[in-house]
C-alpha positions as CSV (number, residue, x, y, z in Angstrom):
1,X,12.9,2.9,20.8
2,X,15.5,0.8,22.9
3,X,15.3,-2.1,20.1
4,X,17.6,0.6,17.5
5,X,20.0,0.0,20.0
6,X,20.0,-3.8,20.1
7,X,22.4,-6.0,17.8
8,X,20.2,-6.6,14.9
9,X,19.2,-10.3,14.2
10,X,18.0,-12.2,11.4
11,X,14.8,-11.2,10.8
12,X,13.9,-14.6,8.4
13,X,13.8,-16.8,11.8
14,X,11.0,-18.8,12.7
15,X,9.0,-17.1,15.0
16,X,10.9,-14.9,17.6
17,X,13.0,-17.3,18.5
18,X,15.1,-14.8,20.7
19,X,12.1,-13.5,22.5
20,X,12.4,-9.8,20.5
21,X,9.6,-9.0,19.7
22,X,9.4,-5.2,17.8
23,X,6.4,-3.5,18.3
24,X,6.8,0.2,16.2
25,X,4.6,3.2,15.2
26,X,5.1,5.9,13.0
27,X,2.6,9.1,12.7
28,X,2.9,11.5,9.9
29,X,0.6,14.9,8.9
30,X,1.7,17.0,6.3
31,X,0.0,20.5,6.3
32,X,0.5,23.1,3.8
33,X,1.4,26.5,4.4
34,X,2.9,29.4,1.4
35,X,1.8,26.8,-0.9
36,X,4.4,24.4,0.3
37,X,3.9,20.6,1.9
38,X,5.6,20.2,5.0
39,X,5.9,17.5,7.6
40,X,4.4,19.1,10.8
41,X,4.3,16.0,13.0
42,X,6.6,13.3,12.3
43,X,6.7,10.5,15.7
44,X,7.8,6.7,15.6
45,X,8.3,4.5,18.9
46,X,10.4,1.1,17.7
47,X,11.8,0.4,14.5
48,X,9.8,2.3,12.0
49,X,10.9,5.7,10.3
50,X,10.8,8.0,7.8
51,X,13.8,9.2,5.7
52,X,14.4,12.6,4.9
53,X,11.8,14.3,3.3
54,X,12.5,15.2,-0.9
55,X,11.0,17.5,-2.9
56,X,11.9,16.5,-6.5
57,X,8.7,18.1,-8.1
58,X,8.9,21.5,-6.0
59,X,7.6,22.7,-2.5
60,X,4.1,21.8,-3.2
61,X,4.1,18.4,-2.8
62,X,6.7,16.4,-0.3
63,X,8.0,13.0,-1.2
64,X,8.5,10.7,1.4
65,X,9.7,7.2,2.3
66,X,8.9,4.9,4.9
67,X,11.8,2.5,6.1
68,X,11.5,-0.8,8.7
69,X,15.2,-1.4,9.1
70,X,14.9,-4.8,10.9
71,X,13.8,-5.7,7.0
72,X,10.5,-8.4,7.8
73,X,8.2,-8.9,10.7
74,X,8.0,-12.0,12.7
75,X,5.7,-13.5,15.2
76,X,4.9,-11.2,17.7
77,X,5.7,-7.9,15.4
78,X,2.9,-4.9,15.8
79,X,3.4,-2.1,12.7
80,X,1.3,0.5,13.5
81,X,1.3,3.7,10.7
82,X,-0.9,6.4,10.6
83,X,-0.5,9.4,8.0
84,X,-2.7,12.0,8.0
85,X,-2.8,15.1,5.1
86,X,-4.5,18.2,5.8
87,X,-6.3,20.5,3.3
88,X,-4.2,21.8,0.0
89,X,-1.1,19.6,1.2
90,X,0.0,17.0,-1.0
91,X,2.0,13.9,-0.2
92,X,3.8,11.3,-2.3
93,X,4.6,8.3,-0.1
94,X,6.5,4.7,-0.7
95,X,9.0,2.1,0.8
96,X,12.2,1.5,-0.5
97,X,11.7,-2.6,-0.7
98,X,9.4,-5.0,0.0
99,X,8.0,-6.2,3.4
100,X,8.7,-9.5,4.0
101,X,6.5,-11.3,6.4
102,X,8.5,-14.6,7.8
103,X,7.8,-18.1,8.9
104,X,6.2,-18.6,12.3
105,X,5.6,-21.2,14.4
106,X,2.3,-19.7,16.9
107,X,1.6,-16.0,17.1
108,X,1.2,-14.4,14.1
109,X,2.4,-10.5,13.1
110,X,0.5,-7.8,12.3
111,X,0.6,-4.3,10.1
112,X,-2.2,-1.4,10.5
113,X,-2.3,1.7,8.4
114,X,-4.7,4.4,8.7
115,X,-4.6,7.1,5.9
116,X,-6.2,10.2,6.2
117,X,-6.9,12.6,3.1
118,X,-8.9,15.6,4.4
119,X,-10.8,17.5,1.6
120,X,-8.9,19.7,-1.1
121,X,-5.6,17.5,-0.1
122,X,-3.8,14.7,-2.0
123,X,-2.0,11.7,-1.1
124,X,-0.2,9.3,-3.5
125,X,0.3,6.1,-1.7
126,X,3.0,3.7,-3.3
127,X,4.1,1.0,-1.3
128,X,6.5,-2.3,-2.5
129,X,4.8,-5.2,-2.4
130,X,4.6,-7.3,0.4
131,X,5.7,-10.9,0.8
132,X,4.3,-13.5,2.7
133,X,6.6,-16.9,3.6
134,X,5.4,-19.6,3.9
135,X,4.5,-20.6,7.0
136,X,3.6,-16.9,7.9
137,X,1.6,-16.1,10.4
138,X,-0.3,-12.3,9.3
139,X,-2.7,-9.8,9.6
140,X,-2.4,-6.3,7.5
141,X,-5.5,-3.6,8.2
142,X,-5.3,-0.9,6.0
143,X,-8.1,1.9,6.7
144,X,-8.2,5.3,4.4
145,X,-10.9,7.9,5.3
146,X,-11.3,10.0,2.4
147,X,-12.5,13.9,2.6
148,X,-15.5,14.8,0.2
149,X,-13.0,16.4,-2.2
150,X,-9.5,14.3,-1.3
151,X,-7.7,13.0,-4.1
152,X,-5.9,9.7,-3.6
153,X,-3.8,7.2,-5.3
154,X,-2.7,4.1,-3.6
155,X,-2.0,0.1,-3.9
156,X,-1.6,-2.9,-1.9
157,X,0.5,-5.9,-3.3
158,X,0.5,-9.3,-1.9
159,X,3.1,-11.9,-3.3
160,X,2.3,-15.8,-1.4
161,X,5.6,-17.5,-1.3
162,X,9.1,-16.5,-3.0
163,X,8.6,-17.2,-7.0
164,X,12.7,-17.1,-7.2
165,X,13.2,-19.5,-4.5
166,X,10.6,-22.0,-6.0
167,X,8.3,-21.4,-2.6
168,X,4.7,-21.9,-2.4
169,X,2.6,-20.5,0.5
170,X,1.9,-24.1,1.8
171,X,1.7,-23.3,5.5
172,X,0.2,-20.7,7.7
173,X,-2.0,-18.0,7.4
174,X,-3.0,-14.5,6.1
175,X,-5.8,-11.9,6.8
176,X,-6.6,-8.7,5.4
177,X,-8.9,-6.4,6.3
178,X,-9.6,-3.1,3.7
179,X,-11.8,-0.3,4.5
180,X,-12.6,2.9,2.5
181,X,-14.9,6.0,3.2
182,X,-15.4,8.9,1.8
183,X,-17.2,11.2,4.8
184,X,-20.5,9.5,5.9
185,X,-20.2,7.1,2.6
186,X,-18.5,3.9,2.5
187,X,-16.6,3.2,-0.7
188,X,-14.5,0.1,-0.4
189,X,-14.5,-3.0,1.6
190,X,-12.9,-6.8,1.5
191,X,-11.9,-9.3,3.7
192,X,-9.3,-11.9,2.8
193,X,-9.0,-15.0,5.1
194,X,-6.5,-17.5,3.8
195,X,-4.8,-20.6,4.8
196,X,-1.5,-22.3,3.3
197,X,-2.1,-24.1,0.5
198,X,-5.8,-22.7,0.0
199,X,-7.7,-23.9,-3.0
200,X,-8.4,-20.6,-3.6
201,X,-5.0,-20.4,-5.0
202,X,-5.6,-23.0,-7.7
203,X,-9.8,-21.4,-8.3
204,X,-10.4,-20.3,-11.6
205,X,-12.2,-17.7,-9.4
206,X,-10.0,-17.0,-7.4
207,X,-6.0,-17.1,-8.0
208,X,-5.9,-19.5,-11.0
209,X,-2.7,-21.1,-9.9
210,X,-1.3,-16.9,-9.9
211,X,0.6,-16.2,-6.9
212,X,0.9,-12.6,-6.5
213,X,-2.4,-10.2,-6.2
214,X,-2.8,-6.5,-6.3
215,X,-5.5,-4.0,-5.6
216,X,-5.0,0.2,-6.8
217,X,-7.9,2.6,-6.0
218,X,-8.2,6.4,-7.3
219,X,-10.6,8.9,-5.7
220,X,-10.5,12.0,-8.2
221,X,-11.9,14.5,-5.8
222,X,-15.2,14.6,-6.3
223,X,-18.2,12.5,-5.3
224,X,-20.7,14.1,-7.8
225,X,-22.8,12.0,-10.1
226,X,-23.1,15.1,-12.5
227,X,-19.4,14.0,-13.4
228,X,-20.3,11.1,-15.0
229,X,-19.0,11.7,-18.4
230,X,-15.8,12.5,-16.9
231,X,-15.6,9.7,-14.8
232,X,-16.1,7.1,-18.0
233,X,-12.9,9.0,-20.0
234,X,-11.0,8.4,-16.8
235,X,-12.2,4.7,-16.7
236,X,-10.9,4.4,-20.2
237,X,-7.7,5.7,-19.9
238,X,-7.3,3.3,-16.7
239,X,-8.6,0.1,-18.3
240,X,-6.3,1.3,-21.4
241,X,-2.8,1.4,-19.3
242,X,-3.6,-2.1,-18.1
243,X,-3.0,-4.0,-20.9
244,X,-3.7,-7.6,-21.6
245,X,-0.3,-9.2,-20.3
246,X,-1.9,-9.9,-16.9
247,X,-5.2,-10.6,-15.9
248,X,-6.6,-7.5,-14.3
249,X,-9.6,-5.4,-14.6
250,X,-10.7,-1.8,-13.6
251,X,-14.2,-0.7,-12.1
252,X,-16.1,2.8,-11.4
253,X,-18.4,1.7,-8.7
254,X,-18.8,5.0,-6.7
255,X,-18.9,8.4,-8.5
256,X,-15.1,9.9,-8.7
257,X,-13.9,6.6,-7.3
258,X,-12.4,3.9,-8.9
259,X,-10.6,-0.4,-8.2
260,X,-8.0,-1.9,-10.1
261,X,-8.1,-5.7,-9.5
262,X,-4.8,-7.8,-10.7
263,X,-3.3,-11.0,-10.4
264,X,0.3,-12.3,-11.9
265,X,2.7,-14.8,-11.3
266,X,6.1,-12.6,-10.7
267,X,6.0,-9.0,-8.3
268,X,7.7,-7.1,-11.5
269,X,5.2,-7.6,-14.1
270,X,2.2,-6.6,-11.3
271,X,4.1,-3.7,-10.6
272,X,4.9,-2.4,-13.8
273,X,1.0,-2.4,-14.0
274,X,0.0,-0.8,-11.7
275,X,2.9,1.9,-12.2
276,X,1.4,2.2,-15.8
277,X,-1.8,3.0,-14.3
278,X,-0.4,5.8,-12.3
279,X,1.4,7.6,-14.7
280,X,-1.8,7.2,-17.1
281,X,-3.5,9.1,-14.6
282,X,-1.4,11.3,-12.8
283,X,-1.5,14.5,-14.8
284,X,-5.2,14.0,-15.1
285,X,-5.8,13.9,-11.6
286,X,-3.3,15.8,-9.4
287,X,-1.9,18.0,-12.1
288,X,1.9,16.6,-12.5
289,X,3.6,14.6,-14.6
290,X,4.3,11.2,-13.1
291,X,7.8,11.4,-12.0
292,X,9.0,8.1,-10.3
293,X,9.9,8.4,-6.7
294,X,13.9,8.1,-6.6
295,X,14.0,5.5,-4.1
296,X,12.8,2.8,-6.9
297,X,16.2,3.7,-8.8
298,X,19.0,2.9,-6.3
């Protein structure tokens, strides 16, 4: 916690150049009680918090937003963030820009997040999308354990270089690691292991010359094979919001569980997808109306 109290630096340095390296955590359950979501253990160590807590849509669910003021991680940087969401709460979480991962010249930087959805609860999980330098040095984990009946909503964007200041991702590296279970039952898995200037990035099966990349999952709260017809409307509603602007596509492959797969050249356009997708199937599954979290405004 002593780093708040240091002179902030410039976080786009090479490395960490002054020897500061910020390691941070930030722990979050939400529990409901009366019918109403509230925060019932909120802890950080280092530069990671949460702002005050909103409730735009009413007391049953709580929106929340996750801040990192240094504003990108550097060599050396540990993110750790766990959030966990017990029965009948319902959570709505996002950042309010996107994390920037800088240049580096020897150890990389590294983000974990564990989510936890137990059973009857609901977490919406709307991060910005991430940016990766070049000559980044990263590793994002990202592990959500599902209950039998959890409903969840969530994405992970990943834009290689900066479009706007004509930067490819010609040096360094990135690794990703994505794991999903539902109870005893493993849903989703990938592994990403790229190097600067990849060909992967130029594949016609891979990037196709594309620089950003997205991935949205939706568990509808149930793992029941017997739901199969509703499962296919809710696959065409989802393959329906994408569109045919960007190169995407949408797949079922577990009962009450569904991918989103997408790849574009500029963050807006991905996210404008992937928001569409959302609000096609918010009402459907978590009973609301998709109201934008009011961080994306300002």
């Amino acid at each position: 916690m002593g780093c708040m109290n240091q002179v902030p630096r410039s976080r786009e340095t090479t490395a960490s150049e002054d020897g500061s390296q910020w390691h941070a955590a930030l722990t979050l359950c939400f529990q409901s009680a009366a019918g109403a979501t509230r925060i019932t253990e909120r802890a950080h160590s280092g530069p990671l918090r949460l702002l005050k807590p909103l409730y735009p849509e009413g007391d049953r669910n709580c929106h929340a937003v996750i801040v990192h003021p240094p504003g990108g991680i550097v060599a050396g940087d540990a993110l750790v963030t766990k959030v966990r969401v017990e029965s009948a709460a319902h959570a709505v979480l996002t950042t309010p820009g996107a994390q920037k991962w800088y240049r580096s010249t020897s150890s990389g930087a590294s983000a974990d997040t564990t989510l936890r959805v137990e059973s009857e609860a609901a977490l919406e999980w709307l991060p910005q999308e991430a940016i990766v330098f070049d000559g980044a040095v990263a590793k994002q984990n990202i592990s959500i354990d599902l209950g039998s009946t959890a409903k969840f909503f969530g994405w992970e964007m990943v834009c290689f270089g900066r479009r706007a200041h004509e930067e490819s991702f010609r040096r360094g590296s990135f690794a990703q690691d994505i794991r999903i279970v539902r109870g005893d039952s493993l849903l989703w898995q990938e592994t990403a292991r790229l190097k600067g200037a990849d060909p992967l990035f130029g594949s016609p099966v891979g990037w196709g010359g594309q620089t950003v990349s997205a991935t949205a999952w939706l568990a509808a709260g149930h793992s029941d094979a017997a739901r199969g017809a509703n499962d296919q409307a809710l696959l065409v509603a989802i393959r329906e919001a994408l569109g045919v602007e960007i190169k995407s596509g949408a797949s079922n492959p577990a009962p009450g569980f569904f991918v989103v797969k997408a790849i574009g050249a500029d963050a807006e356009s991905v996210r404008d997808l992937l928001i569409r997708v959302w609000s096609r199937i918010r009402l459907n599954v978590f009973g609301l109306e998709p109201q934008r979290p009011r961080i994306w405004n300002t």
